[in-house]
C-alpha positions in Angstrom: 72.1 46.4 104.5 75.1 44.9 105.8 75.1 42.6 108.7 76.5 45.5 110.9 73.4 47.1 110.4 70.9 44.4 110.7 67.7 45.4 112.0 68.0 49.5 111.6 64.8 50.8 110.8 64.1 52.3 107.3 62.1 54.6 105.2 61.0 53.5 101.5 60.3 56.2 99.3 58.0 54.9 96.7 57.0 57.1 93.7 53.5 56.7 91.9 53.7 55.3 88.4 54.0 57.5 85.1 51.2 60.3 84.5 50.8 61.8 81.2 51.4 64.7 83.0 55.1 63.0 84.5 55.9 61.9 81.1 55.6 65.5 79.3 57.1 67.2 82.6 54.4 68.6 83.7 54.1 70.2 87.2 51.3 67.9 88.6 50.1 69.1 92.3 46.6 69.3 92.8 45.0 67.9 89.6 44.4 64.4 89.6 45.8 62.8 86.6 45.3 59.1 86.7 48.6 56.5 86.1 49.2 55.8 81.9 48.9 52.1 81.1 52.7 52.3 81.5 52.8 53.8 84.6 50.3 51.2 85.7 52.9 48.2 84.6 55.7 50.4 86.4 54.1 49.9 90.1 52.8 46.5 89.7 56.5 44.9 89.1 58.5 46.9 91.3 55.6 45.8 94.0 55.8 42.4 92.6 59.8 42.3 93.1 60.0 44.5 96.1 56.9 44.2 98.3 56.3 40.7 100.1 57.0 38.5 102.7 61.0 38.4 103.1 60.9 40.9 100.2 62.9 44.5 100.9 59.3 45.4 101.7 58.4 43.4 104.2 55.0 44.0 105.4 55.7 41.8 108.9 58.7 44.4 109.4 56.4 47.6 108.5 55.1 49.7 111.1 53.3 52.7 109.2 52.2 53.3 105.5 52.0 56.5 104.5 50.6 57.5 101.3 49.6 61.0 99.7 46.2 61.9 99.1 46.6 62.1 95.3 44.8 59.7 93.4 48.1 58.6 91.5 49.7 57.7 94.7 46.8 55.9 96.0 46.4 53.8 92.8 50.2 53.3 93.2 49.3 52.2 96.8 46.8 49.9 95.7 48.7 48.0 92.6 52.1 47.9 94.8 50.7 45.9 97.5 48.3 42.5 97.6 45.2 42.7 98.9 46.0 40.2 101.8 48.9 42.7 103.0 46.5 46.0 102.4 43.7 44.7 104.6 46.5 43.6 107.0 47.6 46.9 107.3 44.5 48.6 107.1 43.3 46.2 110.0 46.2 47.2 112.2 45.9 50.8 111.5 49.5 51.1 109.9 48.0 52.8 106.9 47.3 57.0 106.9 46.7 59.2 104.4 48.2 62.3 104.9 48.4 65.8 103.0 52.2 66.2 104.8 53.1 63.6 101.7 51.0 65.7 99.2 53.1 67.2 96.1 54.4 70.6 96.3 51.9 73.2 96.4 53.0 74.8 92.4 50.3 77.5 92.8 50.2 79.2 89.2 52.8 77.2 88.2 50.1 74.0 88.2 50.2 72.0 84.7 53.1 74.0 83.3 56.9 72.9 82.1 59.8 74.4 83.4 60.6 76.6 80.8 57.0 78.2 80.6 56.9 78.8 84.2 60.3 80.6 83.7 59.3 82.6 81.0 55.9 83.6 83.4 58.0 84.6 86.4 60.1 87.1 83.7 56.7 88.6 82.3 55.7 89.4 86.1 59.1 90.9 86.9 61.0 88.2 88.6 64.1 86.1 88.2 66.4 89.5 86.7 69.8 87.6 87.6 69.4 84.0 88.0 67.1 81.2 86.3 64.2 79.9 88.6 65.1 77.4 91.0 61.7 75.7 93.1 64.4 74.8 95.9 64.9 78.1 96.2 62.1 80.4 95.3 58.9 78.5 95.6 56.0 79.2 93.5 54.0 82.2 93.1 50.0 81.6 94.6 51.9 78.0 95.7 53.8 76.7 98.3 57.6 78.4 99.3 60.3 75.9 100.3 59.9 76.8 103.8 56.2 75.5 103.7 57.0 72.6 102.4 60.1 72.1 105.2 57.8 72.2 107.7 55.0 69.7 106.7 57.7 67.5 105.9 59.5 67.8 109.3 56.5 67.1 111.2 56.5 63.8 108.8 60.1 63.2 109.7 59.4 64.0 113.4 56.8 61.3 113.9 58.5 58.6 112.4 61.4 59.2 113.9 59.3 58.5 117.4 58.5 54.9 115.5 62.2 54.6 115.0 63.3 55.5 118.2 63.6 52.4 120.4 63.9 50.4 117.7 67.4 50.5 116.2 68.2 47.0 116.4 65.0 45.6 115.0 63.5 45.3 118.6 59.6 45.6 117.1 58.6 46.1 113.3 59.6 50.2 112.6 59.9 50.1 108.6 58.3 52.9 107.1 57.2 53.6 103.4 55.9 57.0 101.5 54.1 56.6 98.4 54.2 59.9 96.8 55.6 62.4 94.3 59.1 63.1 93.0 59.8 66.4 94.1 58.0 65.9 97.9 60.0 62.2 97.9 63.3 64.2 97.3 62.3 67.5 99.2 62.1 64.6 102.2 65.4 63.1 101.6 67.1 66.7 101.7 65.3 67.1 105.1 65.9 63.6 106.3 69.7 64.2 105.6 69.3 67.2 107.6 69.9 69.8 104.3 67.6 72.8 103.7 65.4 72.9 100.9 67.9 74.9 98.4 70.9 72.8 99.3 72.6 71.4 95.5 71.4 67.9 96.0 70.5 66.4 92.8 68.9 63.4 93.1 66.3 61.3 90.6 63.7 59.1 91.5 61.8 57.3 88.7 58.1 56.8 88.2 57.7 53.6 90.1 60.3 53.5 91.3 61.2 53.0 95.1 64.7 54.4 97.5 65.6 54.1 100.6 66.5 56.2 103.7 68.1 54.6 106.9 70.8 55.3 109.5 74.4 54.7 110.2 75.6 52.4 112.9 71.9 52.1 114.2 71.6 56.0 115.7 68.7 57.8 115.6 71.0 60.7 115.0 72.8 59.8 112.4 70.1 59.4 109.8 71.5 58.5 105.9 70.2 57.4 102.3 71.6 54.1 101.2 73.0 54.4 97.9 73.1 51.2 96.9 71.3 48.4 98.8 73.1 44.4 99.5 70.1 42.0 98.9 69.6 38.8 101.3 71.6 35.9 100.2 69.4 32.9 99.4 69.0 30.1 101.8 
């Protein structure tokens, strides 16, 4: 961040590593598909470039961990962090598992691609004038975007109590998610303040990690850092 912002707190959206399932686009909610061998290598060197003492993960300057109950994202928990910093957390009670982080709920959409779940919706009648759209219509036996705005704005409500008294860096108030791509980017829309079927398009990588802050240290005036100034070296 720049110097004028020093200190603000932040949210790190970390994504668990490649699935078979992720690689074939796959909708993966519920079914446990473990991390590929790549998706493996993925986590452990963004957590080896990105989590660490005076790393943009700093674990001194974390205050919660929050991490989906998903087996990917708690491998991806696992391989991103040390096992120093993950009992250090653990002893302080900064890491919960929550099922607010979980991915969406895709119902009878579960283990299908995009275009087979289109083609489903037109055999049972729906979708006459426009294509599916999950930010818009949900899924059928699943979860609807307003379900998923509300587990996620509990999230957001909580830790912006962390943040709140802490804008300037006064105690440790960094935050990270380690979850899925479309609830990491359902909670960015919500963080910005956007409802779920707002045109946002964003991508977030397997792996890969993004960040979520706020302008001119305000707790109401909550952004997404596009790109991010690194330390200089001393």
């Amino acid at each position: 961040m720049p110097d004028k912002d020093a200190g603000t707190p932040r949210v790190f959206l970390y994504r668990h590593g490649e699935t078979e399932w992720s690689k074939s686009g796959r909708y993966t909610g519920i079914s446990e598909i473990q991390l590929t061998a790549d998706g493996v290598k993925q986590v452990t060197a963004s957590g080896k470039i990105l989590v660490g003492a005076g790393k943009l993960i700093d674990t001194a300057k974390l205050a919660r961990v929050y991490v989906s109950p998903r087996q990917r994202a708690k491998h991806t928990f696992d391989l991103a962090f040390g096992e120093a910093e993950k009992q250090a957390l653990k002893d302080a009670g900064k890491v919960e598992e929550t099922e607010r982080l979980a991915e969406w709920g895709y119902g009878l959409y579960e283990g299908l691609l995009t275009k087979e779940i289109r083609a489903l919706r037109k055999e049972h009648g729906l979708d006459g004038e426009q294509a599916w759209d999950i930010w818009r219509d949900g899924c059928e036996e699943g979860e609807s975007p307003a379900d998923v705005t509300a587990r996620i704005d509990s999230l957001i409500e909580e830790i912006r109590a962390l943040h709140r008294g802490n804008m300037h860096g006064e105690a440790p108030a960094d935050v990270v998610l380690i979850a899925h791509g479309h609830t990491l980017r359902a909670f960015t829309k919500r963080w910005l303040g956007y409802p779920m079927e707002f045109p946002l398009s964003m991508m977030l990588e397997p792996g890969a990690v993004g960040v979520l802050s706020y302008q001119h240290h305000s707790i109401d005036e909550p952004a997404f850092l596009v790109g991010y100034g690194f330390p200089l070296e001393k």
